[in-house]
C-alpha positions as CSV (number, residue, x, y, z in Angstrom):
1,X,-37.5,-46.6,-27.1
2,X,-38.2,-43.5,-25.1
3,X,-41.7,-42.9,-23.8
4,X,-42.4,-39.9,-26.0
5,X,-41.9,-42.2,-28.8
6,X,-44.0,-44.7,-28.1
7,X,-46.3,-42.7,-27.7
8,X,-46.3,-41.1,-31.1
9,X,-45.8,-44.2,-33.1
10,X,-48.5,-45.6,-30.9
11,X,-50.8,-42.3,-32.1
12,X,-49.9,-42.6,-35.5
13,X,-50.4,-46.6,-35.9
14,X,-54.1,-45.8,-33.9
15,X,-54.7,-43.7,-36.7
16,X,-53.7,-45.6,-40.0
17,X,-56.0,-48.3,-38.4
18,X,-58.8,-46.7,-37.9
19,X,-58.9,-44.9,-40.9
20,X,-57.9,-48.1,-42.8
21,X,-60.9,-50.3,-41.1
22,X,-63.6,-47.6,-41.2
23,X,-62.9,-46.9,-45.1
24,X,-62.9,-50.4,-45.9
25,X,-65.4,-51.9,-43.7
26,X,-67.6,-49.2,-42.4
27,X,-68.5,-46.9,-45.1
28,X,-66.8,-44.4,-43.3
29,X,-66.6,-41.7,-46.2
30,X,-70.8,-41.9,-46.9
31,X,-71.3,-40.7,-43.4
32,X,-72.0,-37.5,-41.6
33,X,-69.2,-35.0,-40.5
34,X,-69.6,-36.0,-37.2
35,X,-70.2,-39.6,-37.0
36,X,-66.5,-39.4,-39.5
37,X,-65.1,-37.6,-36.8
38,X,-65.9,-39.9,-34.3
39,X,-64.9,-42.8,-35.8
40,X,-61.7,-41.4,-36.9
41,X,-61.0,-40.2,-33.1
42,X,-62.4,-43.0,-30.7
43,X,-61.0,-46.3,-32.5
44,X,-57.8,-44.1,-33.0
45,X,-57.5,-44.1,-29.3
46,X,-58.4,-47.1,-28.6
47,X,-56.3,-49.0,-31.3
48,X,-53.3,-46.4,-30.1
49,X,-54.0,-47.5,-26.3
50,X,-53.4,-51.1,-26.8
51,X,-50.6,-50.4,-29.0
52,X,-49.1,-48.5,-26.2
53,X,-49.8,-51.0,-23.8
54,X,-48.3,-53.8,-25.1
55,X,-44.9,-51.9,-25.4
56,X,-45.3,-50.8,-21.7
57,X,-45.6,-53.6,-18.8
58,X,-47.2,-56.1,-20.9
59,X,-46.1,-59.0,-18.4
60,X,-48.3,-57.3,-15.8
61,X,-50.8,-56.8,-18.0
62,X,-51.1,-60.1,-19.7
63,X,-49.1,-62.3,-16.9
64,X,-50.6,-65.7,-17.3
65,X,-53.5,-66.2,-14.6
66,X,-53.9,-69.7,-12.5
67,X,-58.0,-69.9,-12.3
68,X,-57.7,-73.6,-11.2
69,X,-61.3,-75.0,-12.5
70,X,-60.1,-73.7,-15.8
71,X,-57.7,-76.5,-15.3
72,X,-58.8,-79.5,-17.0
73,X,-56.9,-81.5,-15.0
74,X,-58.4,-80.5,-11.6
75,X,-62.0,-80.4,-13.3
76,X,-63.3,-83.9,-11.9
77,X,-61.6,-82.6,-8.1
78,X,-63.5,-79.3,-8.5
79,X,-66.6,-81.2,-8.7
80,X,-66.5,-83.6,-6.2
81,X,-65.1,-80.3,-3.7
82,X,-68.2,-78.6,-5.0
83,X,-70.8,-81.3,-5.9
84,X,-73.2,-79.5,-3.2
85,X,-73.3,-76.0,-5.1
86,X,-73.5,-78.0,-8.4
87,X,-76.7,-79.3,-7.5
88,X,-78.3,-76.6,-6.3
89,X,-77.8,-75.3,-9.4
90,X,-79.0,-78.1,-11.7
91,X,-82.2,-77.9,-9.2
92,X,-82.6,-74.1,-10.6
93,X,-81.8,-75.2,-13.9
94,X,-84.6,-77.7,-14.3
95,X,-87.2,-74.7,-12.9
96,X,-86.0,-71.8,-14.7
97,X,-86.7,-74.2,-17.5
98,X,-90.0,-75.5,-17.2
99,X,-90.7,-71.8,-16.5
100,X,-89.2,-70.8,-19.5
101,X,-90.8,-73.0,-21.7
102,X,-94.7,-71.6,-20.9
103,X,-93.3,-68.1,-21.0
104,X,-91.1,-68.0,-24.2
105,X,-93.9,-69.0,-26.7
106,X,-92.3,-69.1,-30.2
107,X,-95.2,-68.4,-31.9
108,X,-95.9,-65.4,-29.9
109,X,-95.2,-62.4,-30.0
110,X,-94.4,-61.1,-26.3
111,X,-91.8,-58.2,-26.8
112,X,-92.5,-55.4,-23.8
113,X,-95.5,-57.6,-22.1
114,X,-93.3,-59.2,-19.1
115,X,-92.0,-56.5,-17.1
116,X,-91.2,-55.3,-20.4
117,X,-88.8,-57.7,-21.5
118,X,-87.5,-58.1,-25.1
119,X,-88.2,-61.8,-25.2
120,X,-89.4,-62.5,-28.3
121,X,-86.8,-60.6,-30.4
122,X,-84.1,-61.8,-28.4
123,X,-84.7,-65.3,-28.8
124,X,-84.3,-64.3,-32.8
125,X,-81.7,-62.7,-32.3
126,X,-80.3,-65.4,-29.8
127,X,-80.6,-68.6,-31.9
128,X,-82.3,-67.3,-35.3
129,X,-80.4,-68.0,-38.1
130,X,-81.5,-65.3,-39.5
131,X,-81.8,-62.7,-36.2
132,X,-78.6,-61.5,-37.6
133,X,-80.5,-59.2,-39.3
134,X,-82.2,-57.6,-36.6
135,X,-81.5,-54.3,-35.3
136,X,-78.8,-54.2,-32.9
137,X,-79.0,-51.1,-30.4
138,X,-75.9,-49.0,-29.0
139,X,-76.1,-50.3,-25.6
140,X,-75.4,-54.0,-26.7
141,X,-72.0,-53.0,-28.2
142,X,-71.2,-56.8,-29.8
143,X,-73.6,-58.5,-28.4
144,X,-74.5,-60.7,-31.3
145,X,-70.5,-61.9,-31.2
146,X,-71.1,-63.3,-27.7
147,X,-74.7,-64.3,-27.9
148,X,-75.2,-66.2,-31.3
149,X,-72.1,-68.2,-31.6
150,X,-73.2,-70.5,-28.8
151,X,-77.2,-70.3,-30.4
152,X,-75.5,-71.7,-33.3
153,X,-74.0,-75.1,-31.3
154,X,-77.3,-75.5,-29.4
155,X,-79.3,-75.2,-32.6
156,X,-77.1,-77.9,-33.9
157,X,-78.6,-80.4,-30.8
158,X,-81.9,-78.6,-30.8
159,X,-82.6,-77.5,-34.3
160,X,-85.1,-75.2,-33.1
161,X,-84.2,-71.4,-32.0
162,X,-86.3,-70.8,-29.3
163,X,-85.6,-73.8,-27.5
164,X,-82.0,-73.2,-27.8
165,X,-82.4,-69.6,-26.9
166,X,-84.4,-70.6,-23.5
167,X,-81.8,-73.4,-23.0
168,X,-78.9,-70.9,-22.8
169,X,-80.8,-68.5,-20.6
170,X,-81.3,-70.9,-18.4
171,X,-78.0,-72.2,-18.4
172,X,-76.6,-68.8,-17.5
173,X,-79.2,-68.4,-14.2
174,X,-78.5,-71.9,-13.2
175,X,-74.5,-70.9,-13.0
176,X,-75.0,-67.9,-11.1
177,X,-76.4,-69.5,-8.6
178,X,-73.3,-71.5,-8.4
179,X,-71.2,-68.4,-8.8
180,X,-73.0,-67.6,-5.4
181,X,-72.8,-70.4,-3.8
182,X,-69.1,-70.7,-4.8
183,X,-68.3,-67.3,-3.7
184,X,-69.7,-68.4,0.1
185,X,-68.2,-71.1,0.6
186,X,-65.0,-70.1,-0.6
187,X,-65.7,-67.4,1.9
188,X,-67.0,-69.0,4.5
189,X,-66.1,-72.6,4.3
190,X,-69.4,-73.3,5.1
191,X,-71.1,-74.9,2.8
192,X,-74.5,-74.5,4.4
193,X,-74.6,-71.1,4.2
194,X,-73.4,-71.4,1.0
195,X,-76.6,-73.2,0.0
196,X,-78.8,-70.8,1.7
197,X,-77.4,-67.5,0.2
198,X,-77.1,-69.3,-3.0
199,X,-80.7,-70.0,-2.9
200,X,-81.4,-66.4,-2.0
201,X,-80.5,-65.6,-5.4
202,X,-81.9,-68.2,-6.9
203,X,-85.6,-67.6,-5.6
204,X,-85.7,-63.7,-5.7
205,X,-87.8,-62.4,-8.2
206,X,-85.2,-61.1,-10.3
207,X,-83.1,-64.1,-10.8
208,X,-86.8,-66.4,-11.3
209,X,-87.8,-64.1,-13.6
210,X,-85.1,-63.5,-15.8
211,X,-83.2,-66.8,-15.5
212,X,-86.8,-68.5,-17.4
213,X,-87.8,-65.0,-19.2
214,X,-85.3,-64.5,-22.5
215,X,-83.3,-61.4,-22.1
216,X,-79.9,-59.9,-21.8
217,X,-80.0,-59.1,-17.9
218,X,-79.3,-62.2,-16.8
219,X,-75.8,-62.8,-19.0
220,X,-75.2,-59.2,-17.0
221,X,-75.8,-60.7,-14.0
222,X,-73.7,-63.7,-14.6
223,X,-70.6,-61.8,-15.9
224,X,-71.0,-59.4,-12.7
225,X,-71.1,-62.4,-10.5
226,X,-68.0,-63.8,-12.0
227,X,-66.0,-60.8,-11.8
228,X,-66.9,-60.6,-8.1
229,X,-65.6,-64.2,-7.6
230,X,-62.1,-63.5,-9.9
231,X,-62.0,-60.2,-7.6
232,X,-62.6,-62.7,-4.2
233,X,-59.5,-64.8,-5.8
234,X,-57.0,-62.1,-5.7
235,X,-55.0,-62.9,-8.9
236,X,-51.9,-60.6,-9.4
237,X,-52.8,-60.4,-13.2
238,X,-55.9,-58.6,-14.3
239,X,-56.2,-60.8,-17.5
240,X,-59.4,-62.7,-16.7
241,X,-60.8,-59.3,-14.6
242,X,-60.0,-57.4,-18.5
243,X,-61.8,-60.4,-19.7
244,X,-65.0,-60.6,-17.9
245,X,-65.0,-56.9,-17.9
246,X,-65.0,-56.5,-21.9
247,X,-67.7,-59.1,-21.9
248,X,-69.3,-57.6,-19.7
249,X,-69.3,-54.2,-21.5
250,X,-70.1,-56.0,-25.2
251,X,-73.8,-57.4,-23.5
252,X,-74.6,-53.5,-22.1
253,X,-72.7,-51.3,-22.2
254,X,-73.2,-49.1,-19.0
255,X,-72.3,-52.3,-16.5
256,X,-68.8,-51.8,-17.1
257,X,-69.5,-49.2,-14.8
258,X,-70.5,-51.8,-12.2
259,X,-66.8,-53.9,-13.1
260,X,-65.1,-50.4,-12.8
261,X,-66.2,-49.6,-9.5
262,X,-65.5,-53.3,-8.2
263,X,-61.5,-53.4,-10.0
264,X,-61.3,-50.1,-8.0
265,X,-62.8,-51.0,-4.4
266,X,-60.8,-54.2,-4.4
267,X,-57.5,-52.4,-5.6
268,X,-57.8,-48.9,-5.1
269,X,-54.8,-47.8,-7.1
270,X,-55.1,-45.0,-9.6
271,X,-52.4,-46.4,-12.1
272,X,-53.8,-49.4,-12.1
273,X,-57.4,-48.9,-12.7
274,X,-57.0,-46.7,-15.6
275,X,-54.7,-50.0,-17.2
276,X,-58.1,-52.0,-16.5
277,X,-60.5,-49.2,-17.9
278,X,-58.2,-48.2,-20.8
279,X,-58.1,-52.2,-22.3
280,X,-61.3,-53.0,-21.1
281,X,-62.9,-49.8,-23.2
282,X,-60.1,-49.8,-26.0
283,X,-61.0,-53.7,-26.5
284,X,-64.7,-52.9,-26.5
285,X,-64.4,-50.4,-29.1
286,X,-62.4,-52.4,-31.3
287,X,-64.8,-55.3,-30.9
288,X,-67.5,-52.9,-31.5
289,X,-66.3,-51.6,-34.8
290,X,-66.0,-56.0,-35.7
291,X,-69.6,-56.2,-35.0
292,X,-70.8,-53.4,-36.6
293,X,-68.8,-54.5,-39.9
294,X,-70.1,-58.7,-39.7
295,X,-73.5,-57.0,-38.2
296,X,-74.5,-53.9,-40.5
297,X,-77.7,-54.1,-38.8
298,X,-76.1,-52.9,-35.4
299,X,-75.6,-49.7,-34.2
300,X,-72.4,-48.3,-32.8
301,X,-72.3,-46.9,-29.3
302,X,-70.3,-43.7,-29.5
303,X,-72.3,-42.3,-32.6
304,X,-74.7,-39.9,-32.1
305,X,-76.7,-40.8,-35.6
306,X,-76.8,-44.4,-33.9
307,X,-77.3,-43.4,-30.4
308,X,-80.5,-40.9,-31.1
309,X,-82.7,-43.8,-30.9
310,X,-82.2,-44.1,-26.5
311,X,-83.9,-40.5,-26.5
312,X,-87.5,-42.3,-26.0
313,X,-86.2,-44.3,-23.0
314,X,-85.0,-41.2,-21.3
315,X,-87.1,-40.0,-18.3
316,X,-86.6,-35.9,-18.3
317,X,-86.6,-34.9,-15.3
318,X,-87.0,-31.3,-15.2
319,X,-90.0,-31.6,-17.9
320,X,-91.8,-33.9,-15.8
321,X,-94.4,-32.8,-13.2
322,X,-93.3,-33.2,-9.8
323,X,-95.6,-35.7,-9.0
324,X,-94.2,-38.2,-11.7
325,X,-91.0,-37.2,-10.8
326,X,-91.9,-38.1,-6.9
327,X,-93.6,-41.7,-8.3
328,X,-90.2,-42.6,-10.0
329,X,-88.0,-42.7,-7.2
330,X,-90.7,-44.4,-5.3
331,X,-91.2,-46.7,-7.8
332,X,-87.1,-47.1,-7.6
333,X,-86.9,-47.5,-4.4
334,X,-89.7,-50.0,-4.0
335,X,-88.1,-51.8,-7.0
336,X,-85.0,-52.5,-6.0
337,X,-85.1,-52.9,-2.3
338,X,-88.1,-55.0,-2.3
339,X,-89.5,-56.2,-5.5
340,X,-86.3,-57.5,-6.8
341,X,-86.0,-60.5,-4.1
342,X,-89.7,-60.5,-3.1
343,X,-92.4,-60.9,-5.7
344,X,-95.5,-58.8,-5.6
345,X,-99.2,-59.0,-7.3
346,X,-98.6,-57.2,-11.0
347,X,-101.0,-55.5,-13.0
348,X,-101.9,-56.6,-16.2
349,X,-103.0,-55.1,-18.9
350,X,-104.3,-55.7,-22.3
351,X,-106.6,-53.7,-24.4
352,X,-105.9,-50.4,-22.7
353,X,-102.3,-50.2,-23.7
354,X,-103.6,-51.1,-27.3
355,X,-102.3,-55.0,-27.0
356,X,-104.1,-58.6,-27.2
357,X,-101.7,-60.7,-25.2
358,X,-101.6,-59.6,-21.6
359,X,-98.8,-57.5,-20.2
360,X,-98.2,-57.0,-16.8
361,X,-96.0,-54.1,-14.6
362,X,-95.1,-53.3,-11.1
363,X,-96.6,-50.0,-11.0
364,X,-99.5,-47.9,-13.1
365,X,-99.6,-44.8,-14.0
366,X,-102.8,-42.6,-14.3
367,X,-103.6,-38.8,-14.3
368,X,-101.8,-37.3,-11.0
369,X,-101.3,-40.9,-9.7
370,X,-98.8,-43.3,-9.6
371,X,-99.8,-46.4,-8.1
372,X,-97.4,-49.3,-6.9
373,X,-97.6,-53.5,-7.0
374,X,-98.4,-53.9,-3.8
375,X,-98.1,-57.9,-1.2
376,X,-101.2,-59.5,0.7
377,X,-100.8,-62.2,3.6
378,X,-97.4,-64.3,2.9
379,X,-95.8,-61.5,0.6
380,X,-96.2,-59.0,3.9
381,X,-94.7,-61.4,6.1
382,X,-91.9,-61.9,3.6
383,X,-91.3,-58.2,2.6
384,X,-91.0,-57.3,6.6
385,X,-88.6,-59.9,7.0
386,X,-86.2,-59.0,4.1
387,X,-86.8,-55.4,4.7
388,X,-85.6,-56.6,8.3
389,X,-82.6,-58.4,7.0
390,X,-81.4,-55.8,4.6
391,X,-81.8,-53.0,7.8
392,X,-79.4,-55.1,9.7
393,X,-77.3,-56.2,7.0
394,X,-76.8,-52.3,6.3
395,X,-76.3,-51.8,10.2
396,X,-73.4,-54.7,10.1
397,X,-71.7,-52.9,7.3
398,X,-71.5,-49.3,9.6
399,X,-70.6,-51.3,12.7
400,X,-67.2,-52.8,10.9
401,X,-66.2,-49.6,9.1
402,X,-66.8,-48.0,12.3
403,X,-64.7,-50.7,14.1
404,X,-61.8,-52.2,11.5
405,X,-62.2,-48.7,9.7
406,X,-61.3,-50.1,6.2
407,X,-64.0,-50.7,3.1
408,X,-64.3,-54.2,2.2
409,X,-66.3,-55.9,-1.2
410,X,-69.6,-54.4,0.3
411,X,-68.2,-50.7,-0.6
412,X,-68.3,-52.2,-4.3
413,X,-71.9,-53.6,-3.7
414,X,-73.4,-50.5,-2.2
415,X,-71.8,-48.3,-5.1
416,X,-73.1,-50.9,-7.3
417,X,-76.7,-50.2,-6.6
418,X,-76.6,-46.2,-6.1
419,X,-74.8,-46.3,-9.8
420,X,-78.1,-48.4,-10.9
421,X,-80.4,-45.9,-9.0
422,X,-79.4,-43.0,-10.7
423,X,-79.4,-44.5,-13.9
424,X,-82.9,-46.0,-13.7
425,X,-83.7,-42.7,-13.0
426,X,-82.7,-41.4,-15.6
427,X,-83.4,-44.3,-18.3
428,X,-85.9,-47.0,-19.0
429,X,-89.8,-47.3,-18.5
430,X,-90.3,-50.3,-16.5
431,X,-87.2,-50.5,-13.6
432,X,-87.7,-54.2,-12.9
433,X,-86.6,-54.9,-16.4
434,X,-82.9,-54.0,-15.1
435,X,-83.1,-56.2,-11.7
436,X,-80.4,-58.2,-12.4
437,X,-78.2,-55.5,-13.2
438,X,-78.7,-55.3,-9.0
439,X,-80.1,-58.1,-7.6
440,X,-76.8,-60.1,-7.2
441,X,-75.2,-56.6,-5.9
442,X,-77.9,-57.0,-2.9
443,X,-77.5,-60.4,-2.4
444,X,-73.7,-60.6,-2.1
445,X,-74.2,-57.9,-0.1
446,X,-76.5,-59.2,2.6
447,X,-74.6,-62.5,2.7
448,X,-71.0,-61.0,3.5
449,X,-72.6,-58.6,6.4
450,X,-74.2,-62.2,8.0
451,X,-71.1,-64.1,6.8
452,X,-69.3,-63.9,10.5
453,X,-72.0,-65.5,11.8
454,X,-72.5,-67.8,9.0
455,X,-72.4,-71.2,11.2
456,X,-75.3,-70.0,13.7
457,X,-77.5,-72.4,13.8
458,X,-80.7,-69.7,14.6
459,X,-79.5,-68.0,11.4
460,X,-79.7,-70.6,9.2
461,X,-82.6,-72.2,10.4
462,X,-84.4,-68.3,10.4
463,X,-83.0,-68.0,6.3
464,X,-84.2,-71.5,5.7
465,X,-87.6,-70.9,6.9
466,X,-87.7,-67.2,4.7
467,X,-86.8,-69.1,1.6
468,X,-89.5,-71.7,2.2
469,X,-91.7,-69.0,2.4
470,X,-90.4,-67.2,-0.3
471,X,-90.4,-70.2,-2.4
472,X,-94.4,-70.6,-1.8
473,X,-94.8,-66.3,-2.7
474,X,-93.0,-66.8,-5.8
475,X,-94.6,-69.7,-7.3
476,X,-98.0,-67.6,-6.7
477,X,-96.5,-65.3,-8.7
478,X,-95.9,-67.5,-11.8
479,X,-99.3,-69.1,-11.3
480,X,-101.0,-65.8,-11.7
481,X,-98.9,-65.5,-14.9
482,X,-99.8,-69.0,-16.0
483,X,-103.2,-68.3,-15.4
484,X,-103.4,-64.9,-17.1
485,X,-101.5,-65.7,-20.2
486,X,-102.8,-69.4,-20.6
487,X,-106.2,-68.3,-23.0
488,X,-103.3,-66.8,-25.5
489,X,-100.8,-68.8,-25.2
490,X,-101.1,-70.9,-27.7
């Protein structure tokens, strides 16, 4: 069949099923003009994209991948080859969860007061039989087909919703640690530094918080992470990267971004990234249009009826005074570079922000001022050091373009982050709240510029020390949370 063709028949079959599946499923003639327009023309294209795919190179496309601790006969060898990294993470596990547990009251309701995490409402939505029902917003696209499957087989060990919600965030910090550590010492094949940069992760703010603190972010993180290490593997196929990638994209949306630039830095061939972006995005819209029809309470991401309600996270930059425009990109900067890995003293507020449980922030805004969480003793010491570490970890990365002249996985990193710096620019109130979107981005990123130099024994002793620090800052950090929260707790 002649290109052309397939093309048309693969236009016309994109067509019949999205006007067959919106008509049946999605009440598609009871909507507005646009929103029939839109879901006529998007789930066209996508439904006529993989239509047209399958006819042309499917082999490459869907060429059968060999990810060997997906093996179930090399399981109990993977293990023992990485019982080190599996430990680690089982330590992390059994932290993030006592953590979790005085954080995630189920009795409580704590939506917006950690760092303006969604706790509450996504434990419901989690592990509720009936969270179903709740609201799902456009930049989740299926997120209740990833999510609440596997709240419904820990519910059945658990039988209550909160615990199994906590469990299974948890469960996904405690394997990203791994991820790291795997990624290193696959790397490296030293599995001492392994544990260290591992343990990086594991202690920075972001990955404590957000590991024991119910939310989406850290699912991000994990996916990101594990699309990093299929990238490190070097498949030929792109099945698993598609994979991770739609996954990704279901969860929030704008990280496919963050899987784009990564398939593109590791394989910088145009052909072949627009094969990875075309399924990854043609799969997310059809499983987008499945939610929506099992979930009627979600929203659908390329609708502008469902997508007004994102306007009051915007931040409008040219209606803003300079001043708060000034504060954001220091409260950016300060947030991502520094407060993501090293915790600092937040403010908490009750009363004043018309609440009874406390909330607390990294920054505060009043009248002409914009004031920023700030570090005393310990925290100083620590923030100089990272702040040290990142300088040189940047001045690594220049030296070897400069000398091998060709980008490596850092590129990806570095992109990574400027991507999540001018969107948290543009969207959300409290930064922070996006940290893991980042935090693994920096991490990865510190640990490949040291990596050469990975079996010094100054630089290991100099990262172990940090993290014993940094371990001591960040339990101060949940103490003052304890200690805050503990008269309304219960």
């Amino acid at each position: 069949m002649k290109t052309i063709s397939k093309i048309f028949l693969s236009v016309l079959i994109g067509l019949l099923s999205a006007f067959g599946f919106d008509a049946l499923f999605l009440d598609l003639f009871n909507r507005e003009t646009p929103d029939q327009v839109l879901l006529l023309v998007i789930p066209a294209a996508a439904f006529g994209f993989l239509v047209f795919t399958s006819w042309e190179e499917p082999r490459k496309v869907f060429q059968k991948p060999t990810m060997a601790f997906f093996q179930t006969d090399k399981i109990l060898p993977f293990i023992k080859e990485n019982f080190s990294g599996i430990l680690l993470a089982l330590v992390f596990f059994f932290v993030y969860f006592y953590i979790g547990l005085i954080l995630n009251p189920a009795r409580v309701d704590t939506v917006d007061n950690y760092l303006d995490a969604d706790n509450s409402s996504w434990m419901r939505r989690i592990a509720d039989p009936n969270g179903g029902q709740l609201e799902m917003r456009g930049p989740h696209p299926f997120a209740y087909l990833i999510f609440r499957p596997f709240g419904a087989l820990l519910n059945f060990f658990t039988k209550d919703f909160a615990l199994s919600a906590i469990t299974l965030n948890v469960l996904a910090g405690a394997l990203c640690v791994f991820l790291v550590w795997f990624y290193f010492k696959r790397h490296t094949q030293n599995a001492m530094y392994a544990l260290l940069i591992g343990s990086l992760l594991g202690l920075s703010t972001s990955q404590f918080f957000f590991s024991s603190v119910v939310e989406t972010y850290i699912f991000s993180s994990l996916l990101l992470i594990l699309f990093f290490v299929i990238i490190q593997k070097n498949e030929t196929s792109i099945r698993n990267l598609v994979f991770v990638g739609l996954i990704t994209f279901g969860i929030t949306l704008t990280n496919f971004v963050q899987t784009f630039i990564g398939f593109f830095v590791s394989r910088p061939r145009i052909r072949e990234s627009i094969r990875f972006a075309g399924l990854t995005i043609s799969l997310g819209v059809v499983a987008s249009l499945v939610h929506a029809a099992l979930y009627p309470s979600s929203k659908l991401f390329f609708l502008p009826t469902d997508a007004g309600a994102e306007d009051e996270f915007f931040f409008s930059v040219f209606r803003e005074p300079s001043w708060r425009v000034i504060g954001r990109i220091i409260l950016l900067i300060r947030t991502i570079f520094l407060y993501t890995v090293v915790a600092p003293k937040p403010y908490v507020f009750t009363t004043e922000v018309g609440g009874t449980f406390p909330r607390f922030n990294f920054f505060k805004v009043a009248p002409e001022t914009f004031s920023y969480s700030s570090y005393n003793g310990l925290g100083n010491i620590l923030i100089i050091t990272w702040s040290i570490l990142l300088f040189v970890a940047g001045l690594l990365f220049i030296i070897d373009i400069i000398r091998i002249r060709k980008f490596d996985a850092r590129l990806g990193f570095v992109l990574c982050v400027l991507f999540n710096f001018i969107l948290h620019f543009l969207y959300g109130y409290e930064p922070f709240l996006y940290s893991p979107d980042w935090a693994y981005a920096l991490i990865l990123f510190v640990g490949l510029s040291f990596a050469p130099f990975s079996r010094n024994k100054i630089l290991q002793v100099g990262v172990f020390v940090f993290l014993v620090g940094l371990t001591v800052n960040q339990w101060q950090f949940f103490e003052f949370i304890f200690r805050t929260i503990a008269p309304y707790a219960h």
